[in-house]
N, C-alpha and C positions, 0 to 999 in steps of 0.2 A: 447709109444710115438715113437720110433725106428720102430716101425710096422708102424706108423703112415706113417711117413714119406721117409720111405721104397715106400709105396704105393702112395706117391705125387712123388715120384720122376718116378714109372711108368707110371702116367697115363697120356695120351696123352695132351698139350696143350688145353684150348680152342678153339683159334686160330691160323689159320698156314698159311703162304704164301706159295702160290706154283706159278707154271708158269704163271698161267692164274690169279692170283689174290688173294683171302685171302679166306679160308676154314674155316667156323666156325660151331661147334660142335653145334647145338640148332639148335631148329626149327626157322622158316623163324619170327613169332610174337615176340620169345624172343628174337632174333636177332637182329629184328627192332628196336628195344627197345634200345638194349647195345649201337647199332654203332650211335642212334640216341643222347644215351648220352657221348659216346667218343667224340664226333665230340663238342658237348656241351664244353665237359671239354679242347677242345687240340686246339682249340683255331678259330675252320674251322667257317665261316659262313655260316648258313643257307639261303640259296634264298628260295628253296622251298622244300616242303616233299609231297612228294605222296605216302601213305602206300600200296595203290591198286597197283601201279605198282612196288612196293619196291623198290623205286628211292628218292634220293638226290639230288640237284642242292645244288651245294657247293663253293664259295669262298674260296681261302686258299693262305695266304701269306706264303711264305717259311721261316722258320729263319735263317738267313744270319750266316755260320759259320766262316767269315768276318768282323771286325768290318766296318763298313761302311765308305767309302773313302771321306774325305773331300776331296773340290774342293780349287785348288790351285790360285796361285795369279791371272790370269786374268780371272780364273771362277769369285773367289768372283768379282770380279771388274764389269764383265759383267752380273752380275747374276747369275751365274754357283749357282748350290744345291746341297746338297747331296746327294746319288743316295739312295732310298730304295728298298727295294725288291717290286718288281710289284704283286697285285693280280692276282690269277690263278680261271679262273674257271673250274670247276669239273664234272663229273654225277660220283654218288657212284650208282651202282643198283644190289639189292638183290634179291637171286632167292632162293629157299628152296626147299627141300624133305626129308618130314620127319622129323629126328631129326638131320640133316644137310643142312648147308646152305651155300651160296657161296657170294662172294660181290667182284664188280671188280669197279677198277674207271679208267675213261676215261678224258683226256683232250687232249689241242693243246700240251702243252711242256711235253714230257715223263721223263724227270729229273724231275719237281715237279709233279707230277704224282706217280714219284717212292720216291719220299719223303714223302709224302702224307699216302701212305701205309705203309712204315714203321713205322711213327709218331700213326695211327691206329692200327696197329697190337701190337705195344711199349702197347699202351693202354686196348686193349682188352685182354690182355695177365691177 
């Protein structure tokens, strides 16, 4: 068991963020697959899948590390709501060779962008 674990502790991540995005160890098929069920499980919406191009169109609301700010006495009076975290939209798109594959995401706001990938990489891990 000490062997065992010996040997998980060398062996490289599956997935790794680097500068340009998230490096993941698998071919481009099982790849499409995992990030297709990350995204599943971590909460991003699907708009559309195109496996031919290994592209994502993604929705992703950010989770507020903020509890959300009620609105004060003459918000509520005039209407005033509370504010939620806006949806963001995405391109996740996977490129592969071999038994390595790449996946970068793209949007208007680079803060959830970069939350985004983190919350992925969290998962594919």
């Amino acid at each position: 068991q000490a062997k065992q674990a010996k040997e998980a502790v060398k062996a490289p991540a599956y997935a790794q963020a680097t500068a340009g995005g998230i490096v993941i160890r698998d071919s481009l098929a099982s790849a499409w697959r995992r990030v297709g069920l990350a995204l599943d499980r971590t909460g991003f919406t699907v708009v559309k899948r195109d496996e031919a191009s290994g592209s994502y169109e993604v929705r992703y609301v950010p989770a507020s590390e903020a509890p959300a700010q009620k609105p004060g006495f003459f918000d509520r009076l005039f209407g005033g709501k509370e504010k939620a975290a806006q949806p963001m939209d995405m391109r996740i798109e996977l490129r592969g060779q071999g038994e390595v594959s790449g996946m970068v995401i793209t949007g208007a706001d680079q803060q959830a962008v970069a939350k985004a990938q983190a919350v992925l990489l969290q998962d594919l891990q």
